[in-house]
N, C-alpha and C positions, 0 to 999 in steps of 0.2 A: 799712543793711546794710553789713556790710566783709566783705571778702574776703580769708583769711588764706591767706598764699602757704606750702608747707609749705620747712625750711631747705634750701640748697645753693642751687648754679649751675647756671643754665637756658639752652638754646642758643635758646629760643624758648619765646615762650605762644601758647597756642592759645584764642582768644576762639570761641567757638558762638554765636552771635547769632540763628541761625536753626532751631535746634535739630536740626540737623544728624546730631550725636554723642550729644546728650544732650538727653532729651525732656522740653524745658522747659515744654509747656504748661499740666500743668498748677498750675506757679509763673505764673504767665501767667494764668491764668485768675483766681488769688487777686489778684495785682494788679488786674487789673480791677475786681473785686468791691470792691476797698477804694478804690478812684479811684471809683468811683460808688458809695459809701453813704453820705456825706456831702448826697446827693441822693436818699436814697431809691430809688434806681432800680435797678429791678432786672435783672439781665444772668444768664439760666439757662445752665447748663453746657453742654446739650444746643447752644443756641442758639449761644454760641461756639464751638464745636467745627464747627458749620455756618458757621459765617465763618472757618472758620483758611483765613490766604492771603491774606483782604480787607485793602487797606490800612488805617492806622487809621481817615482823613479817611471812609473811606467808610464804617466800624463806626461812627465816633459819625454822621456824616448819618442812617444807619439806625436 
């Protein structure tokens, strides 16, 4: 994935890592899905949507 910056000059970026501004989950959800298919394993939408908030360490222990 790249991230195309559009042209001019910016007095600042504004990163959302928490989805704060913009509701990243469910891009968030797909990665998940594609980090565990390689494994077969399956991670329901319902199901993460009930862990949004858990750290990760704790989403894969469970």
């Amino acid at each position: 994935m790249t991230l195309s910056l559009p042209e001019g000059e910016f007095q600042a970026y504004l990163f959302d890592c928490d989805g704060t501004i913009a509701d990243s989950m469910p891009l968030h959800y797909i990665a998940w899905r594609n980090a565990l298919a390689p494994w077969n394993c399956s991670f329901s939408e319902d199901l993460f949507y009930a862990w949004a908030g858990f750290a990760v360490a704790k989403i894969i222990s469970l």
